[in-house]
GUVORO-867232 format. One record per residue (C-alpha): x, y, z; residue in three letters. Coordinates in pm, whole numbers, plus 32768, in hexadecimal, padded with zeros to 4 digits. Layout:
// residues N
<r <X, Y, Z>, 'ALA'>
...
// end
This chain:
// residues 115
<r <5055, 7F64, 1767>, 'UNK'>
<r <4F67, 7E47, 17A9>, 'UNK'>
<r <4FB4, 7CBF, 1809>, 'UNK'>
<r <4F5F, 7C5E, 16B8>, 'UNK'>
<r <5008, 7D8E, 15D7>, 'UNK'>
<r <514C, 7D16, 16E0>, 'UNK'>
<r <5143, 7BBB, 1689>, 'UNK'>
<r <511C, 7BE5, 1505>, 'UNK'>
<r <528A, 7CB7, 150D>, 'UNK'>
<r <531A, 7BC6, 15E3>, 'UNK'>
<r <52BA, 7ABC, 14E4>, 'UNK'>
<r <52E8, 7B85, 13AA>, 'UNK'>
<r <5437, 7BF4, 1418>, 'UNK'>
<r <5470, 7A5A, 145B>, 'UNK'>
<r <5423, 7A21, 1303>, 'UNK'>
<r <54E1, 7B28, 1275>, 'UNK'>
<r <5624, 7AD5, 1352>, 'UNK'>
<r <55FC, 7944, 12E8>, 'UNK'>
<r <55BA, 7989, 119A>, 'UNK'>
<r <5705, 7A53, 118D>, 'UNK'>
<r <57D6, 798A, 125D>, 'UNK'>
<r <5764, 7850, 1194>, 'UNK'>
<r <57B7, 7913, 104B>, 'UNK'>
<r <5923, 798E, 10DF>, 'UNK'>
<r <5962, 780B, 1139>, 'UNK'>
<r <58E3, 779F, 0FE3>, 'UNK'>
<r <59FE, 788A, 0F17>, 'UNK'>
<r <5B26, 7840, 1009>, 'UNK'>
<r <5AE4, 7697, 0FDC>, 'UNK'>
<r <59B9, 75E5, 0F4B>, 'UNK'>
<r <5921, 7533, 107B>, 'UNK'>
<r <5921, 73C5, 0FB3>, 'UNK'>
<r <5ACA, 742A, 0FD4>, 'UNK'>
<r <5AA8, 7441, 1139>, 'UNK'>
<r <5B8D, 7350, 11FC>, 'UNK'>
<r <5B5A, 739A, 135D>, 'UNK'>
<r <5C41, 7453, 140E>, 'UNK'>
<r <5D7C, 73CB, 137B>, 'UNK'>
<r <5DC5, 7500, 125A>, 'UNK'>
<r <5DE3, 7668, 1210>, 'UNK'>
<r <5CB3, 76EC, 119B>, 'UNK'>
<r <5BBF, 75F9, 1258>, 'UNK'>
<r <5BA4, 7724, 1374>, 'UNK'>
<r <5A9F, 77C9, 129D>, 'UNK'>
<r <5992, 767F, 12CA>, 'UNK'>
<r <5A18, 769B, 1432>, 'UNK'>
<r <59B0, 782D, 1463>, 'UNK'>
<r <584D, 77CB, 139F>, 'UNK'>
<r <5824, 769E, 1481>, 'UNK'>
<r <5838, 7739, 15A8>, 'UNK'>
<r <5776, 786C, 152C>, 'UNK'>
<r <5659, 7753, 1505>, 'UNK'>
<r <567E, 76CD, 164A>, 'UNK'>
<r <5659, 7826, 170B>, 'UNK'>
<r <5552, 78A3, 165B>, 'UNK'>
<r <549E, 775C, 1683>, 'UNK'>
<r <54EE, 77B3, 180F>, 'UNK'>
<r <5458, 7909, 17F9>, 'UNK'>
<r <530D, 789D, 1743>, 'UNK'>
<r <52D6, 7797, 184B>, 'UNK'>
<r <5346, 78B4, 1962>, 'UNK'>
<r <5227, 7993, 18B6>, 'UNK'>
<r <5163, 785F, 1947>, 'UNK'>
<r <51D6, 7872, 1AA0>, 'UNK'>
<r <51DF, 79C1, 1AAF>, 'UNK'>
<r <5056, 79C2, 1A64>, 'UNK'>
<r <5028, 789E, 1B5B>, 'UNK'>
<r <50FA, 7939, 1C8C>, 'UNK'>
<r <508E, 7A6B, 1D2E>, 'UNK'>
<r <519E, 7A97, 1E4D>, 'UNK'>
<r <52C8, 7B60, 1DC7>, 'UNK'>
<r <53B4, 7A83, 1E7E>, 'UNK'>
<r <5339, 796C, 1DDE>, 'UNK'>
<r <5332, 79BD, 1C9B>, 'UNK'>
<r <54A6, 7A3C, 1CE9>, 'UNK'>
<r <5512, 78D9, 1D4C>, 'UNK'>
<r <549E, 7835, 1C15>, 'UNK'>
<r <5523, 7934, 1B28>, 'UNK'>
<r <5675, 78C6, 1B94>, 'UNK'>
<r <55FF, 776E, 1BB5>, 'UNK'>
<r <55B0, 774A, 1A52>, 'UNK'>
<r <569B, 7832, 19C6>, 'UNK'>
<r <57D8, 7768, 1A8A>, 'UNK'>
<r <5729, 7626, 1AB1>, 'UNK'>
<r <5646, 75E6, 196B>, 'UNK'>
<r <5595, 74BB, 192A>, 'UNK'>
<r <55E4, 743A, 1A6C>, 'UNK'>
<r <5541, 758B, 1B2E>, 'UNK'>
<r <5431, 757B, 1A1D>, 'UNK'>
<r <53CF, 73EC, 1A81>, 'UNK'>
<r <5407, 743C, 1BF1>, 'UNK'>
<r <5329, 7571, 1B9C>, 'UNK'>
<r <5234, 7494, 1B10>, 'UNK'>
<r <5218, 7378, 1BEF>, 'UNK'>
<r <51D6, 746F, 1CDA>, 'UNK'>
<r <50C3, 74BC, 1C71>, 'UNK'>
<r <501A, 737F, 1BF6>, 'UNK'>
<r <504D, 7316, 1D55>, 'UNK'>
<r <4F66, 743D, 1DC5>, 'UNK'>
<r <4E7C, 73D3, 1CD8>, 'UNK'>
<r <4D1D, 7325, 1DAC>, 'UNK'>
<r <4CB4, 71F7, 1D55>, 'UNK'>
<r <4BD9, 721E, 1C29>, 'UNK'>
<r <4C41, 736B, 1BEC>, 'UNK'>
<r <4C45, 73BB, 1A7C>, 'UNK'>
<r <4D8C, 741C, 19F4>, 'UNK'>
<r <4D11, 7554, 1977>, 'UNK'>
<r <4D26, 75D5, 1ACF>, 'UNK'>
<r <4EAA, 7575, 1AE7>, 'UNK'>
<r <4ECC, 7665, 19AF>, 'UNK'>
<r <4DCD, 7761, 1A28>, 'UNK'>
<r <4DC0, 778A, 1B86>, 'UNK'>
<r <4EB3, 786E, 1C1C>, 'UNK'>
<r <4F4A, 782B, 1DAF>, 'UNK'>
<r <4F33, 78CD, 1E9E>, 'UNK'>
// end
């Protein structure tokens, strides 16, 4: 299976697996019913919420996956993002804007892969 075929299952099975968990959270409690964490059935936006957050962590892994090319790396950030977030995903990020030359386009941040 090619990088591309790969990365449209990964997505479509995203979809599919939002989609259903947004529909399962929708028939347990309306999400305009939703009171934070304080009731019963509020554990279903909970579930969905967090579903959204990791998969928003594994598209922007797909990212530095592409961008990384040493194993151990790419090891380190998975758990990184995956334990860490937003926080390992701005640290990720300043990282490299900071490698960035002066003048360089940001293309090449998105682009370019290291070394």
């Amino acid at each position: 299976m090619n990088q591309r075929c790969w990365l449209i299952c990964l997505f479509i099975g995203v979809l599919i697996a939002m989609l259903g968990v947004t529909g399962w959270a929708s028939g347990v409690q309306p999400v305009w019913e939703w009171t934070g964490l304080k009731d019963a059935p509020n554990h279903a936006w909970t579930i969905a919420t967090l579903c959204d957050a990791y998969f928003g962590f594994i598209t922007f892994y797909i990212w530095v996956l592409y961008k990384e090319q040493v194993l151990i790396k790419r090891m380190i950030w998975f758990i990184a993002i995956m334990t860490l977030g937003n926080m390992a995903m701005a640290l990720y990020m300043l990282k490299e804007l900071t490698a960035l030359k002066k003048g360089e386009a940001l293309q090449q941040l998105l682009v370019n892969r290291n070394n």
